[in-house]
C-alpha positions as CSV (number, residue, x, y, z in Angstrom):
1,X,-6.9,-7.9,-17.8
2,X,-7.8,-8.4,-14.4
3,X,-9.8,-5.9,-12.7
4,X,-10.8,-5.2,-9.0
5,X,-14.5,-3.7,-7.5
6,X,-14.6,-3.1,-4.2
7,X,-17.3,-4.5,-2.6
8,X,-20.2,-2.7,0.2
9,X,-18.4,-3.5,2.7
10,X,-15.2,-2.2,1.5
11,X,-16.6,0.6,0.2
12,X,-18.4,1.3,3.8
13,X,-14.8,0.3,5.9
14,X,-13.1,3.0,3.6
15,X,-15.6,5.7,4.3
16,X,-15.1,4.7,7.9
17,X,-11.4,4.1,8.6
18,X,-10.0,5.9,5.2
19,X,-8.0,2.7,4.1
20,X,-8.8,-0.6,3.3
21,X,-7.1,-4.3,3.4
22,X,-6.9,-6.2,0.1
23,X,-5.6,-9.2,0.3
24,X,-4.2,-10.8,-2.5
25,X,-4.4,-7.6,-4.5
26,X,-0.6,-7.9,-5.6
27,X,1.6,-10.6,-6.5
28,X,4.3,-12.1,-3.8
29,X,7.1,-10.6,-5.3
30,X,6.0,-7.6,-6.3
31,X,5.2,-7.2,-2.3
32,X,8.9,-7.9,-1.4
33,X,10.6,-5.8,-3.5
34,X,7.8,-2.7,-2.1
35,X,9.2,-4.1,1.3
36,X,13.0,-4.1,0.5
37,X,12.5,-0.1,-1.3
38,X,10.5,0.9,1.9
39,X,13.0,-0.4,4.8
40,X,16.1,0.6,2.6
41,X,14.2,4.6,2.4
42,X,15.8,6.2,5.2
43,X,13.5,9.3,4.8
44,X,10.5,6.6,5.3
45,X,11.3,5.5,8.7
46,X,12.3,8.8,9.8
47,X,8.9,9.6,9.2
48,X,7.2,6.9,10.4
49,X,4.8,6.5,13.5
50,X,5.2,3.3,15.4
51,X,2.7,1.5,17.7
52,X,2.6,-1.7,19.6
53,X,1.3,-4.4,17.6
54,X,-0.3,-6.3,20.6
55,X,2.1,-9.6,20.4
56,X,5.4,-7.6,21.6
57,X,6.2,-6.1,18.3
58,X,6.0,-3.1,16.8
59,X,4.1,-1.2,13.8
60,X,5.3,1.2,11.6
61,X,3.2,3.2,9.4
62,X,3.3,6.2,7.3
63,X,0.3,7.3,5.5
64,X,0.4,10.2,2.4
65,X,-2.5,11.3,0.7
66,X,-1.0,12.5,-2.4
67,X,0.7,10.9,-5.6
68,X,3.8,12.3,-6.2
69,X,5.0,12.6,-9.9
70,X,9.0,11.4,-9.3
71,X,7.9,8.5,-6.5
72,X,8.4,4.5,-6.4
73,X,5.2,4.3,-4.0
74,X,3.1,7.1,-6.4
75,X,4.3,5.1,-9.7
76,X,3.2,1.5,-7.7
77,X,0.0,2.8,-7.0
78,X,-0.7,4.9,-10.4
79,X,0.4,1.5,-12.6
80,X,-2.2,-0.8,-9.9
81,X,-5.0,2.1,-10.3
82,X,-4.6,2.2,-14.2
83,X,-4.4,-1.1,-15.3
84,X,-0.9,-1.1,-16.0
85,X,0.8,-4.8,-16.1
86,X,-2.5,-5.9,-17.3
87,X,-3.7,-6.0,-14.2
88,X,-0.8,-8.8,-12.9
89,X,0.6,-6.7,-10.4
């Protein structure tokens, strides 16, 4: 099973900013199908913020800080954060 640390400098950018970019973290497709749920989630969007991404686009970002028990996000991150998938996520 594959396991993740985070490193100082993670740990320090997460105490900072409150999230943290790991690349590489999960697999290709497992990425495209979180995509396709999240632009397909109506209730998502509506919730969204949107800013300027700086090359004449645009960002959109919604941020929780809870695990819900009956949610595809909750269940992605609960499964990443426990090992489930042995780690292949």
């Amino acid at each position: 099973m594959q396991t993740f640390q985070l490193d100082q400098a993670q740990q320090d950018q997460f105490e900072k900013e409150g999230y943290i970019i790991v690349p590489g973290l999960l697999k290709p497709d497992t990425l495209e199908m979180l995509k396709k749920i999240a632009r397909a989630d109506l209730a998502l969007l509506r919730e969204a913020a949107s800013r300027e991404d700086g090359e004449g686009g645009a960002i959109k970002l919604k941020l929780k800080n809870d695990l819900y028990e009956n949610d595809i996000y909750s269940a992605g991150v609960k499964s990443a954060v426990s090992g489930g998938n042995n780690g292949d996520y």
